[in-house]
C-alpha positions, 0 to 999 in steps of 0.5 A: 150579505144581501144575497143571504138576507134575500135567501133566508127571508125566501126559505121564511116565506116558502116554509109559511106558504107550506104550512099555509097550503097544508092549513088549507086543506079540508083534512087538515089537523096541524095546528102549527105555531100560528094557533097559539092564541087562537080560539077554535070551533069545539062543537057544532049542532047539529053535527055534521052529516047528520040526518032526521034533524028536527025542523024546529031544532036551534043550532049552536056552535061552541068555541073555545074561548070568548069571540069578539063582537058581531061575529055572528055576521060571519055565519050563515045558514043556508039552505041546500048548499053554501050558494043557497038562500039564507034561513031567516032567523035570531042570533044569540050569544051566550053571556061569555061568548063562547055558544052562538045559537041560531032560532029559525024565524019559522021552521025548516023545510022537511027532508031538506039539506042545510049548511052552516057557514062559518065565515073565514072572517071570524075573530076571537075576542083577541082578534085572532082569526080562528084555528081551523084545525078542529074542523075536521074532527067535527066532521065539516070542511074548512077553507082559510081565506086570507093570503093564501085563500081567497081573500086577496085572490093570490092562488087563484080559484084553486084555493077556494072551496068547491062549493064556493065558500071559505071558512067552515062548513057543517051539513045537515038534513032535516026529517 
């Protein structure tokens, strides 16, 4: 009886550490069991990849649901890749905390590349970490943290994004 204990809670594990790899993967669109509860990312502007962005443009992300508090310090915007130097600037949700909204302090620098990161840290208002699954379709790459990524290091550099990072990111250049 112990043997099989021992046995079902590794098929358990293996089939959480496939679907974990598979979350994983900057092209992923599974959104298996675990997002059942989730709030995901269903829009980013700028969007991804875009170019002739406007150097005084705000950018917004908008979720599907409310976030929980001080999620804003999971998102960054970086100047020329995810390594890059912070772009000063004011965080702004909306009242029903679903549009968070980035005001540069002074304009962007023309014809330059920026990164919006978005933090493997960030929570909905339930506590649920957010489902990665839209990433994608918006355009950007995803990276989970956790277990499985990087956030205790258990599967090594291979897990992490290649610019670093984990969480989302969404590229954009200014005109």
């Amino acid at each position: 009886m112990r043997n099989w204990t021992r046995t079902a809670r590794s098929v358990v594990m293996a089939a959480g550490a496939l679907a974990a790899l598979a979350a994983c993967s900057g092209d992923s669109h599974m959104s298996g069991p675990d997002a059942v509860g989730r709030v995901a990312l269903r829009s980013v502007s700028p969007a991804n990849g875009v170019t002739g962005v406007s150097i005084t443009m705000p950018m917004a992300m908008t979720f599907s649901g409310p976030m929980g508090s001080d999620m804003e310090k999971y998102v960054v915007v970086h100047e020329g890749a995810v390594a890059g130097p912070a772009v000063a600037g004011r965080w702004n949700w909306s009242t029903d905390r679903r549009t968070l909204t980035f005001t540069p302090d002074a304009p962007l620098k023309s014809r330059t590349t920026y990164v919006i990161h978005m933090g493997g840290g960030m929570r909905g208002q339930n506590g649920m970490p957010l489902d990665y699954a839209q990433c994608a379709a918006l355009g950007g790459r995803s990276v989970p943290g956790g277990m499985m990524g990087g956030g205790m290091g258990m599967m090594g550099p291979g897990w992490q994004g290649a610019d670093g990072g984990y969480g989302m990111t969404f590229t954009f250049t200014t005109a």
